[in-house]
The first five atom37 places (N, CA, C, CB, O) and aatype in JSON, in Angstrom:
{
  "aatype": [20, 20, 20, 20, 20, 20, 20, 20, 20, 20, 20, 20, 20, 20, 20, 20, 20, 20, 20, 20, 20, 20, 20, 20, 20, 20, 20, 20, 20, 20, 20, 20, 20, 20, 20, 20, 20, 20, 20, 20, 20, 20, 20, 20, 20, 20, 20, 20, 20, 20, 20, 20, 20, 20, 20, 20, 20, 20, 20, 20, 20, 20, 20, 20, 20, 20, 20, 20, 20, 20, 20, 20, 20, 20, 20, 20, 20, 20, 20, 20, 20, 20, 20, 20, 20, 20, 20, 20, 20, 20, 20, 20, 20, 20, 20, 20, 20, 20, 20, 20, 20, 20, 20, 20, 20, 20, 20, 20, 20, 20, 20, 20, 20, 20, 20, 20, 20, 20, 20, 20, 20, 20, 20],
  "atom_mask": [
    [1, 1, 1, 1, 1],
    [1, 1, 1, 1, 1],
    [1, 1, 1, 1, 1],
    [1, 1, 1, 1, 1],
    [1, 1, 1, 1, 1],
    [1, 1, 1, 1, 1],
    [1, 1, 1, 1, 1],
    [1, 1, 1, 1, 1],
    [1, 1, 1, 1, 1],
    [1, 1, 1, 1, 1],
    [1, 1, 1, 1, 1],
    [1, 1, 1, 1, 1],
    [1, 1, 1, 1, 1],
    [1, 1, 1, 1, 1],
    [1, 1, 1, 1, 1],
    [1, 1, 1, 1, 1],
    [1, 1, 1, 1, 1],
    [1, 1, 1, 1, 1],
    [1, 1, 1, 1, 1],
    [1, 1, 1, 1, 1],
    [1, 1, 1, 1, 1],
    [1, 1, 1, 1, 1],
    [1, 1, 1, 1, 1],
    [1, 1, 1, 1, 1],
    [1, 1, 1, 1, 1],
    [1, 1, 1, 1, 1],
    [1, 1, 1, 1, 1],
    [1, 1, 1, 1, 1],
    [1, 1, 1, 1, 1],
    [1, 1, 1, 1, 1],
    [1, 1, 1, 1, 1],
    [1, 1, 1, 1, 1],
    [1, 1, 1, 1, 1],
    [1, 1, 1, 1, 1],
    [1, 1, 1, 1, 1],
    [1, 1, 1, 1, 1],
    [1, 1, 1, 1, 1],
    [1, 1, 1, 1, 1],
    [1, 1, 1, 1, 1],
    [1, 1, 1, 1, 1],
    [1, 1, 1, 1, 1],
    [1, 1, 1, 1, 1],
    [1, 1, 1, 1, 1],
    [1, 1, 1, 1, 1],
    [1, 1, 1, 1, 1],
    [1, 1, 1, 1, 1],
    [1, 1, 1, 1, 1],
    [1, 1, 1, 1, 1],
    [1, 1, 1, 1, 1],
    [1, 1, 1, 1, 1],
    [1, 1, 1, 1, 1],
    [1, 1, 1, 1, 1],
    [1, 1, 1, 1, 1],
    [1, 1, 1, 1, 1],
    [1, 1, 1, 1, 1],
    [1, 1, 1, 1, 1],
    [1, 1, 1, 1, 1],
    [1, 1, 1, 1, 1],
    [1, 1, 1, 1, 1],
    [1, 1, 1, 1, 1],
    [1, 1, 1, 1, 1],
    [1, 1, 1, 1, 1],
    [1, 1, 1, 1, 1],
    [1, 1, 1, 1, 1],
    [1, 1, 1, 1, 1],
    [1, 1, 1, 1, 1],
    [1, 1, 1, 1, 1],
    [1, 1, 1, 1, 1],
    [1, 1, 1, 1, 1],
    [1, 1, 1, 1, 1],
    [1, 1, 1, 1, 1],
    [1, 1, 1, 1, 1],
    [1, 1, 1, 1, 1],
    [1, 1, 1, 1, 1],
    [1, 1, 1, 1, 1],
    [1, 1, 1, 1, 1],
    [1, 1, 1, 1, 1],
    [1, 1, 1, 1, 1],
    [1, 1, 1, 1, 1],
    [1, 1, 1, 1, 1],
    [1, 1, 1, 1, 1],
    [1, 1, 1, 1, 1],
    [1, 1, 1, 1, 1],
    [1, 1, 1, 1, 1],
    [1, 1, 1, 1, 1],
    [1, 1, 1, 1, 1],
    [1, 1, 1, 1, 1],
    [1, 1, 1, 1, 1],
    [1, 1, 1, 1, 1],
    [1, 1, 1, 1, 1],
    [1, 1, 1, 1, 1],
    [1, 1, 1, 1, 1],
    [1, 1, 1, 1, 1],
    [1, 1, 1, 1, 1],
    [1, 1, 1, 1, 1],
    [1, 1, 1, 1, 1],
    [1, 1, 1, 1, 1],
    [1, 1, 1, 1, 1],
    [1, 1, 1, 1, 1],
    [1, 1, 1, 1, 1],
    [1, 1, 1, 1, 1],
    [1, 1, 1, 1, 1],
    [1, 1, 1, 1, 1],
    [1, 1, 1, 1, 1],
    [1, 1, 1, 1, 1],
    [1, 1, 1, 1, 1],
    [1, 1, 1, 1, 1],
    [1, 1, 1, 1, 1],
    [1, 1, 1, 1, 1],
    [1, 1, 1, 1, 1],
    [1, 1, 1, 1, 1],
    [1, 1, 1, 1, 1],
    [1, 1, 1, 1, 1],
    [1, 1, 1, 1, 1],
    [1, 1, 1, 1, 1],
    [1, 1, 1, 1, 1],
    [1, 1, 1, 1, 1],
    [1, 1, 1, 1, 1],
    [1, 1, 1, 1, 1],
    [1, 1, 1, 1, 1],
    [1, 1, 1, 1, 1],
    [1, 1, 1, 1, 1],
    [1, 1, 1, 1, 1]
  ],
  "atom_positions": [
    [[103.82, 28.49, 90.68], [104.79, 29.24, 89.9], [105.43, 28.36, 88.84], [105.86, 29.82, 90.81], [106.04, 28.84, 87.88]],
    [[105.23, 26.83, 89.06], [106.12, 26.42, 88.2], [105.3, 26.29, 86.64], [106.75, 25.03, 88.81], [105.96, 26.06, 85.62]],
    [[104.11, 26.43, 86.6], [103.45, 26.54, 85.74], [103.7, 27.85, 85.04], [102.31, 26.29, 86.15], [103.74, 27.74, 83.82]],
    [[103.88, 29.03, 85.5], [104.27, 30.34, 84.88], [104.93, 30.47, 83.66], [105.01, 30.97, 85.66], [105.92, 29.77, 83.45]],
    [[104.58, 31.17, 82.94], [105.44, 31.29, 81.55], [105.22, 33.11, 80.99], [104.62, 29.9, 80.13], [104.1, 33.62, 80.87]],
    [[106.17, 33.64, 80.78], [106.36, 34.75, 79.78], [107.05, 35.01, 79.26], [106.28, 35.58, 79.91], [108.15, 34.51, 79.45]],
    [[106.81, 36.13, 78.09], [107.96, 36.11, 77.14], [108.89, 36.89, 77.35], [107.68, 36.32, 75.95], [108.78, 37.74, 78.23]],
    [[110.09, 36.8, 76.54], [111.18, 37.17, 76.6], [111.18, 38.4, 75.33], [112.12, 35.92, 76.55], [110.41, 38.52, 74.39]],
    [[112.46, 39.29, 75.76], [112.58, 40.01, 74.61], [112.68, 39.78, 73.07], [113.4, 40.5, 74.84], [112.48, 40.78, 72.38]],
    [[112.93, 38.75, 72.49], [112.64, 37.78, 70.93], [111.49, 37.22, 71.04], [113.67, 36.46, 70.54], [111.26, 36.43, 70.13]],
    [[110.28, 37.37, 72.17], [108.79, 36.96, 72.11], [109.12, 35.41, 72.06], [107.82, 37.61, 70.69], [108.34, 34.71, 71.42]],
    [[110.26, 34.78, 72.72], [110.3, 33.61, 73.15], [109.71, 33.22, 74.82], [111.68, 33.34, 72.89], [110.18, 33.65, 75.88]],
    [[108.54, 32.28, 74.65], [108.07, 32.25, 76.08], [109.06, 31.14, 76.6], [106.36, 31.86, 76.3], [109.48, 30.14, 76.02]],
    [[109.37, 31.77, 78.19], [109.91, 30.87, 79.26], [109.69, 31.03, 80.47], [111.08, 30.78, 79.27], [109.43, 32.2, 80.79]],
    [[109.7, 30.23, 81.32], [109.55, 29.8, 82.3], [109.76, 31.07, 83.54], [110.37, 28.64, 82.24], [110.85, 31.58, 83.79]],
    [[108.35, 31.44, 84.26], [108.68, 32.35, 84.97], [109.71, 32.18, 85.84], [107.79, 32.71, 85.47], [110.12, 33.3, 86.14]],
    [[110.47, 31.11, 86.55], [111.45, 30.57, 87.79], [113.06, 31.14, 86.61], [111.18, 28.12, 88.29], [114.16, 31.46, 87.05]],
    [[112.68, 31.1, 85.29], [114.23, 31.31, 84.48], [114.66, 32.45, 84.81], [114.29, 31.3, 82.87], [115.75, 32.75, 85.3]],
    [[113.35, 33.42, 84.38], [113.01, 35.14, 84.19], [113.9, 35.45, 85.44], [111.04, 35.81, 84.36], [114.93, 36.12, 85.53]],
    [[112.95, 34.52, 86.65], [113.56, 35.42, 88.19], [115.04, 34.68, 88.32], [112.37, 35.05, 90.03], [115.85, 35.24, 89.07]],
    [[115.36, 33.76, 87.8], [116.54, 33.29, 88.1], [117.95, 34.18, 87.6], [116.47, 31.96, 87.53], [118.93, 34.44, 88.29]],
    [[117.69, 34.57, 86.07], [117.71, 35.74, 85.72], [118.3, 37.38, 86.04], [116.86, 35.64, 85.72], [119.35, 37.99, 85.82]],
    [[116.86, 37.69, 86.71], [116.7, 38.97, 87.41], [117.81, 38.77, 88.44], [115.16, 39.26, 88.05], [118.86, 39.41, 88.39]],
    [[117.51, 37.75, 89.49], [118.68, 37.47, 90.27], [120.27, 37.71, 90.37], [118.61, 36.54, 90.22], [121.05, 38.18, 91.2]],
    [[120.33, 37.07, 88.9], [122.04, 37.04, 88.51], [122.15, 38.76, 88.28], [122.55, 35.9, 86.71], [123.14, 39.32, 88.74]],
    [[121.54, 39.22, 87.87], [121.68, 40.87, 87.32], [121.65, 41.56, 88.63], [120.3, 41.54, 86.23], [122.39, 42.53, 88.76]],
    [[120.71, 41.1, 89.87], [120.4, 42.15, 90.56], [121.86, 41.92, 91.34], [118.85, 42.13, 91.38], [122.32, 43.02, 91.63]],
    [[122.55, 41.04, 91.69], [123.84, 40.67, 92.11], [125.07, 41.15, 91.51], [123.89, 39.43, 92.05], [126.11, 41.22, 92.17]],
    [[125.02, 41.47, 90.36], [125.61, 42.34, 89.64], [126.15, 43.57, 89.25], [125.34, 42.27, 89.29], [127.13, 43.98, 88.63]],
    [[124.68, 44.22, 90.12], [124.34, 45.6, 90.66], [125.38, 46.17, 91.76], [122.89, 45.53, 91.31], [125.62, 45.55, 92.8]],
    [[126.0, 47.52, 91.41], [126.85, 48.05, 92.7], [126.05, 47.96, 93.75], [127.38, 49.52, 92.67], [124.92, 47.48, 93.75]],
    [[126.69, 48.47, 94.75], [126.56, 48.08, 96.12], [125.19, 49.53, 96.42], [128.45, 48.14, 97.16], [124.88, 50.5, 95.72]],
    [[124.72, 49.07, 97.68], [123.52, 50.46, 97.88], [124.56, 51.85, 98.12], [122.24, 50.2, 99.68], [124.21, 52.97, 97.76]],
    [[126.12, 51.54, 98.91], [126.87, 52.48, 98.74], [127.45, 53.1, 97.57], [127.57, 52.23, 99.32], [128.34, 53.92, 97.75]],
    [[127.19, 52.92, 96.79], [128.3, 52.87, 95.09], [126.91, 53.93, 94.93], [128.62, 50.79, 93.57], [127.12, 55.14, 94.89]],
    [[125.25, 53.3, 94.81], [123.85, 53.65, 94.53], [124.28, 55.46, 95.19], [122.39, 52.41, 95.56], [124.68, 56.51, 94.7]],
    [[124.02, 55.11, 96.09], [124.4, 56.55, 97.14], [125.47, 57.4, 96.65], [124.97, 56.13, 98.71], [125.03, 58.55, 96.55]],
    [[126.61, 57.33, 96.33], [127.96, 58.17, 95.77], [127.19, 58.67, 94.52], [129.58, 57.15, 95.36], [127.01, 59.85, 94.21]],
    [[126.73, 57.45, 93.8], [125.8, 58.08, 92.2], [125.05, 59.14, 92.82], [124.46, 56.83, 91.27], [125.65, 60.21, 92.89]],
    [[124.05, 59.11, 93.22], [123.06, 60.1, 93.77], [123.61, 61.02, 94.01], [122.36, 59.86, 94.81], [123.29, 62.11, 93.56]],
    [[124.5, 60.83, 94.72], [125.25, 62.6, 95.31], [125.74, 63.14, 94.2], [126.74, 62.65, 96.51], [125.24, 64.2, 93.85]],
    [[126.67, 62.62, 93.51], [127.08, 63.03, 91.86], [126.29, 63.98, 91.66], [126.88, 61.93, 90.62], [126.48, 65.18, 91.86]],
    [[124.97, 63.23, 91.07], [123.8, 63.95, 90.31], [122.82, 65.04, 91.11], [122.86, 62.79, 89.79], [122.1, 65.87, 90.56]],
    [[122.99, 64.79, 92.69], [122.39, 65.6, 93.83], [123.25, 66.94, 93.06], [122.85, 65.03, 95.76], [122.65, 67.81, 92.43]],
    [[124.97, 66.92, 93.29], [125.87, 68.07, 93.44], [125.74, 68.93, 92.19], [127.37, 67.62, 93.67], [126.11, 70.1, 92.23]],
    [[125.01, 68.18, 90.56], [124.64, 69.51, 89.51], [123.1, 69.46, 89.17], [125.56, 69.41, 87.88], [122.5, 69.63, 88.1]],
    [[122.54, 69.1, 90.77], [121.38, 69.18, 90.17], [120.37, 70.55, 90.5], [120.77, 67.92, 90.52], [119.15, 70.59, 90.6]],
    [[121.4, 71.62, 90.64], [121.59, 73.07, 91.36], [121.6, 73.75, 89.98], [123.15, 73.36, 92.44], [122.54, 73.41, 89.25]],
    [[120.76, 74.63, 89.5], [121.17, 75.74, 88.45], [122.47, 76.77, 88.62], [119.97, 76.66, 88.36], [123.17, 77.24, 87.72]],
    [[122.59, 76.97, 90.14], [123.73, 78.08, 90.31], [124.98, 77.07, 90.72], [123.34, 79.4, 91.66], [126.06, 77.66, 90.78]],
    [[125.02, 75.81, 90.97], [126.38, 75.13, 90.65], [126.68, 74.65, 88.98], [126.42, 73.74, 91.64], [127.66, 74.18, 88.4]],
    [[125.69, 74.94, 88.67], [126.14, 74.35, 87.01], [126.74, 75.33, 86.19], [124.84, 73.85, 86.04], [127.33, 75.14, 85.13]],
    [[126.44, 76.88, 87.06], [127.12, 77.95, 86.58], [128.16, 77.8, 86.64], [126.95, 78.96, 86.97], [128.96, 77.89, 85.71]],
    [[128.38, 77.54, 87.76], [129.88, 77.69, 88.72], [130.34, 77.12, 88.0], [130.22, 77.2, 90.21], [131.09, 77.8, 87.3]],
    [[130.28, 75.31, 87.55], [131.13, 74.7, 86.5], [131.36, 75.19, 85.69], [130.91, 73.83, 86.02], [132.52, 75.02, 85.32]],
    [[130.51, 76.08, 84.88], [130.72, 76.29, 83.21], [131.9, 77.55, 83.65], [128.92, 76.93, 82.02], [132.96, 77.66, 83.03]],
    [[131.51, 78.47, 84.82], [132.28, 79.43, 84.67], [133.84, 79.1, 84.86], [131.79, 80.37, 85.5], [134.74, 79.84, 84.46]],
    [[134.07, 77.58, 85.71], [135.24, 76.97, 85.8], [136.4, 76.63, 84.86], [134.93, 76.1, 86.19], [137.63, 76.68, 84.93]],
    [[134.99, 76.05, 83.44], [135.06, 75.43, 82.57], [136.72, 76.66, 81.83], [133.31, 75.23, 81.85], [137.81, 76.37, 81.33]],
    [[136.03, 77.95, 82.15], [136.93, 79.17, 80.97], [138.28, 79.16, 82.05], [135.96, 81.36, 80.67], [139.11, 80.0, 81.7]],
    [[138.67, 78.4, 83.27], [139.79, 78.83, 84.35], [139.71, 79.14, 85.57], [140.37, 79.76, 84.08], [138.82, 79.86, 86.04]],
    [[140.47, 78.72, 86.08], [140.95, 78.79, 87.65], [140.1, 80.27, 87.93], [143.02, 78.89, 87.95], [139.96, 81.18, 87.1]],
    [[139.58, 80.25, 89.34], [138.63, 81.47, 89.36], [138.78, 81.65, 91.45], [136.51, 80.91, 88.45], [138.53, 80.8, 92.3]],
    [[139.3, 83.14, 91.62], [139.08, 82.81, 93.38], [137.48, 83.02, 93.55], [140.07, 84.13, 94.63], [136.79, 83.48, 92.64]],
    [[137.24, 82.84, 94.13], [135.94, 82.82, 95.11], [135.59, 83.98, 94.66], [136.06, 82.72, 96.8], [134.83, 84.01, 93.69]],
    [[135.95, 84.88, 95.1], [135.96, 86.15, 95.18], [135.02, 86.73, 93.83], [137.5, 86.58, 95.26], [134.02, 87.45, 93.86]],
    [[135.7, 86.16, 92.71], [135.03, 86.36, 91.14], [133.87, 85.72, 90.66], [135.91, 85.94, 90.12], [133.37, 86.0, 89.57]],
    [[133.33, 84.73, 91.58], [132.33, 83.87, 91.74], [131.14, 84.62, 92.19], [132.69, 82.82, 92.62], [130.08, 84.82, 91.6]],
    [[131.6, 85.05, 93.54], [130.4, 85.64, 93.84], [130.19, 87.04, 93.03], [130.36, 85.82, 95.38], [129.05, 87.32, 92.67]],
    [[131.12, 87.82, 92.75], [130.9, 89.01, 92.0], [129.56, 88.89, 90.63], [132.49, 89.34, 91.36], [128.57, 89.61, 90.49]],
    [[129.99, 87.78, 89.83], [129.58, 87.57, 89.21], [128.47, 86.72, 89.26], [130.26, 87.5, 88.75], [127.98, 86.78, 88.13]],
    [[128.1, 86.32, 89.64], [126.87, 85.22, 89.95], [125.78, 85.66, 91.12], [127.59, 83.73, 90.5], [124.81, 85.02, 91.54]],
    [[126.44, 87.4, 91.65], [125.8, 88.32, 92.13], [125.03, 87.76, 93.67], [124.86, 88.81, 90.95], [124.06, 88.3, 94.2]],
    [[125.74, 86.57, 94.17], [125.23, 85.76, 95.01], [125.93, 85.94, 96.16], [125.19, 84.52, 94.58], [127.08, 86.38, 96.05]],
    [[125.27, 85.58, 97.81], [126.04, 86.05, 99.35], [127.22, 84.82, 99.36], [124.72, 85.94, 101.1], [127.2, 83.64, 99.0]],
    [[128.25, 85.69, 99.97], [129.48, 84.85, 100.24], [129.24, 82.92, 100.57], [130.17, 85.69, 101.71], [129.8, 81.88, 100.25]],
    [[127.96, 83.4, 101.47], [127.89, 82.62, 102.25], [126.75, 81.04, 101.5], [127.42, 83.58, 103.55], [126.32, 79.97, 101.92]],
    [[126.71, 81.79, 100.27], [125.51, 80.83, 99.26], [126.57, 80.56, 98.3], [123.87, 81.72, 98.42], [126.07, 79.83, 97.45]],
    [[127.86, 80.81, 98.0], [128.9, 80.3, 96.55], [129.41, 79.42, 98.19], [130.44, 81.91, 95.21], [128.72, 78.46, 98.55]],
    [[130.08, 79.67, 98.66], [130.61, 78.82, 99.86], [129.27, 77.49, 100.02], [130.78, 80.04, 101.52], [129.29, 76.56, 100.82]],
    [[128.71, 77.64, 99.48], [128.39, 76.38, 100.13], [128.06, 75.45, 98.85], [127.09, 76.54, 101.25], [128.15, 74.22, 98.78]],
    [[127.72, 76.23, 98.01], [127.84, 75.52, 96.6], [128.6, 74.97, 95.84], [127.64, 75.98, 95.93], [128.55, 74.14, 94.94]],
    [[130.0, 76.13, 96.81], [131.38, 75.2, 96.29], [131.73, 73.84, 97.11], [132.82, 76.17, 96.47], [132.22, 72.79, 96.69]],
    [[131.46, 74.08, 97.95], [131.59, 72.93, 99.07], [130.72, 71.76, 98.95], [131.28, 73.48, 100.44], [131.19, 70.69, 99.34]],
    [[129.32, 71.77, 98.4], [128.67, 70.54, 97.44], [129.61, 70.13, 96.2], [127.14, 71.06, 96.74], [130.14, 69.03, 96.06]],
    [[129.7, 71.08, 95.43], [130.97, 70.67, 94.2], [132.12, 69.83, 94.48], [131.74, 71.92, 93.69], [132.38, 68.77, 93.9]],
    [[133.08, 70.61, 95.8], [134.07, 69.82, 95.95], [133.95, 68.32, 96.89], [134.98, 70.74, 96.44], [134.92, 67.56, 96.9]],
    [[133.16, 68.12, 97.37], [132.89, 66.86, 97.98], [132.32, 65.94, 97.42], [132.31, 66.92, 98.9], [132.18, 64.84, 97.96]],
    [[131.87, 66.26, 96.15], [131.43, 65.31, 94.82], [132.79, 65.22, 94.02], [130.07, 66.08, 93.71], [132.7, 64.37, 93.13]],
    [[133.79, 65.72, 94.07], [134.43, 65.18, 93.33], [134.78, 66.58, 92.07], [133.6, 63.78, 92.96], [135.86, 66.56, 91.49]],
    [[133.73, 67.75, 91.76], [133.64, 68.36, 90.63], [134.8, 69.11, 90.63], [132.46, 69.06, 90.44], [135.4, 69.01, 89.56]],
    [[135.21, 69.68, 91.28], [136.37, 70.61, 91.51], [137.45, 70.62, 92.57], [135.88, 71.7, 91.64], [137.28, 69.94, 93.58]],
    [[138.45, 71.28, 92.42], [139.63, 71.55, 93.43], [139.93, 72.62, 93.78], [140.7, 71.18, 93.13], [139.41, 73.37, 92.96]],
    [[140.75, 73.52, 94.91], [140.74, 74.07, 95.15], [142.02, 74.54, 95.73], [139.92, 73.94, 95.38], [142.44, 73.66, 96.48]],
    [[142.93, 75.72, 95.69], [144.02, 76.31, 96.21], [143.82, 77.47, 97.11], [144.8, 76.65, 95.21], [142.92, 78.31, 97.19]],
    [[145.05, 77.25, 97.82], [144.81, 78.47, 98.83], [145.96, 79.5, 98.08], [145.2, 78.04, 100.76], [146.87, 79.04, 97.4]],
    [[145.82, 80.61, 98.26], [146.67, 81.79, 98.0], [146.96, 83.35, 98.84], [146.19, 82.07, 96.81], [146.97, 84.47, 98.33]],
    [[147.09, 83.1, 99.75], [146.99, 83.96, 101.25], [145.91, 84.02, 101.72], [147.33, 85.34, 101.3], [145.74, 83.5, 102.83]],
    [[144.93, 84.59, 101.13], [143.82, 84.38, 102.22], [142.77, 84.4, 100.96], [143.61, 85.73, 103.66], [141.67, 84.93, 101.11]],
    [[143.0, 84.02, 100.19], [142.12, 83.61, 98.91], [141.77, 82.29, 98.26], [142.63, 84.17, 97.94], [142.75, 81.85, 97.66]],
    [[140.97, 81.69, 98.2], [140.91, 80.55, 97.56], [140.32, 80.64, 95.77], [139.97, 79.7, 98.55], [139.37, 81.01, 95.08]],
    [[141.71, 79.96, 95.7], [140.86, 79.74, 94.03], [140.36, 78.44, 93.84], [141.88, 79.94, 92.61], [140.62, 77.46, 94.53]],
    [[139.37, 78.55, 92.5], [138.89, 77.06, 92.16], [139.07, 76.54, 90.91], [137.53, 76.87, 92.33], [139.23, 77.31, 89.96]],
    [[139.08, 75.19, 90.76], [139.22, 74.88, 89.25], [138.37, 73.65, 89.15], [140.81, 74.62, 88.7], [137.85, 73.18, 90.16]],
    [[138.21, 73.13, 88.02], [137.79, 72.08, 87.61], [138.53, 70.9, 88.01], [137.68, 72.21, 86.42], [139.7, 70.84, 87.62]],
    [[138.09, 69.98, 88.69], [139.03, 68.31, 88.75], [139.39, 67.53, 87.4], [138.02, 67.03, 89.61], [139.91, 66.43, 87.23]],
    [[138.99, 68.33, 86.64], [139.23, 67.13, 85.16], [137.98, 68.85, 83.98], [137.73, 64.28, 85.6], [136.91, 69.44, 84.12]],
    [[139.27, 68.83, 82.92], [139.06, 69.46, 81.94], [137.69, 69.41, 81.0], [140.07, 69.18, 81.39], [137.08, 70.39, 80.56]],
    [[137.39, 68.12, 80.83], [136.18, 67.07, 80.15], [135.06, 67.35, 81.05], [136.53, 65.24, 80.16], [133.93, 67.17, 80.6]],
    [[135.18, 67.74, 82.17], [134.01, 67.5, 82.72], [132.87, 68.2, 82.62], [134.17, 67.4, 83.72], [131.82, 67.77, 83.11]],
    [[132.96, 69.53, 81.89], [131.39, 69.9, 81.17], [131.18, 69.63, 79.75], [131.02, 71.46, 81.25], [130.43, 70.38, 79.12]],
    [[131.75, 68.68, 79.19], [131.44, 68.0, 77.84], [130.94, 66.91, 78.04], [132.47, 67.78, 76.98], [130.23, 66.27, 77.27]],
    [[131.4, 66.54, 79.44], [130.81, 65.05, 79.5], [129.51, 65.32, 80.43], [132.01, 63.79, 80.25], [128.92, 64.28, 80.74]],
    [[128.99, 66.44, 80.9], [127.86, 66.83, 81.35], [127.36, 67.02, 80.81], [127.67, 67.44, 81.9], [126.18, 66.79, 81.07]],
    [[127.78, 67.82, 79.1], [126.63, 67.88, 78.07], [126.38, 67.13, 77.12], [126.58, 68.81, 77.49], [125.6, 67.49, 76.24]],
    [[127.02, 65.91, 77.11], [126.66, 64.7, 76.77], [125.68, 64.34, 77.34], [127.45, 63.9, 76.88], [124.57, 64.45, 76.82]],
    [[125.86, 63.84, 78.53], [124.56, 63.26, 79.57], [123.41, 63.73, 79.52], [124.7, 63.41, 80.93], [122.41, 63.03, 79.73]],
    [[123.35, 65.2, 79.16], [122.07, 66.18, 78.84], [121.78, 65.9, 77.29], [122.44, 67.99, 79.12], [120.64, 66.23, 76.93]],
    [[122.14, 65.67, 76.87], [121.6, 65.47, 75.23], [121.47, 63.98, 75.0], [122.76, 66.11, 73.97], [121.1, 63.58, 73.89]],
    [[121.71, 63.27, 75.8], [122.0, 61.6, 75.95], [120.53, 61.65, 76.05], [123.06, 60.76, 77.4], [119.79, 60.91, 75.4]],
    [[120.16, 62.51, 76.84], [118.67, 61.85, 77.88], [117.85, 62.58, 77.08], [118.4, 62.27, 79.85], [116.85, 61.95, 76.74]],
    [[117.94, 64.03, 76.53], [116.94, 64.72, 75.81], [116.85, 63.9, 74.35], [117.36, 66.36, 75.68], [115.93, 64.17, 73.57]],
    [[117.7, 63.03, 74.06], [117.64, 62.36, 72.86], [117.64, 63.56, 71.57], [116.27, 61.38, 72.92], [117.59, 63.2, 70.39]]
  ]
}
């Protein structure tokens, strides 16, 4: 290995032991496999067509349950659980009101900054 050599991004050759020495410092750098995991779930919780509704429909206001499923024409028991991926990621909050729950968004930005991320990546 100590003979090894490749290049670098300016097509400067060095020493393969630098490269991994390198890689090293970066991979140490890297969040934790738990931090890895919280990301994933993030992107797990809109990676649902009928929760991305749910956000956008959030996006226009506070909404009970109730108006969710009406509209999204879906069983009690399939928005309940979609909301319940949402809110354990972090996407939304939720109030009680006698025997109604409403929902809202955790943060106002958060389908602008979803459609950022989507046009980020579609370039």
């Amino acid at each position: 290995m100590k003979n090894c050599q490749i290049k670098d991004e300016n097509n400067e050759v060095r020493p393969c032991a630098e490269q991994i020495n390198n890689l090293g410092m970066i991979l140490n750098s890297l969040p934790s496999v738990d931090e890895f995991q919280t990301m994933a779930n993030v992107f797990k919780a809109i990676s649902d067509p009928t929760r991305l509704k749910i956000l956008h429909l959030l996006a226009e206001g506070e909404l009970c349950v109730c108006e969710i499923i009406y509209v999204l024409e879906k069983p009690q028991s399939t928005i309940s659980h979609h909301l319940n991926i949402l809110k354990n990621a972090g996407f939304i909050k939720w109030r009680k009101e006698g025997v109604w729950i409403h929902y809202r968004l955790s943060d106002d930005k958060l389908i602008e900054e979803i459609n950022v991320m989507i046009e980020t990546v579609q370039g």
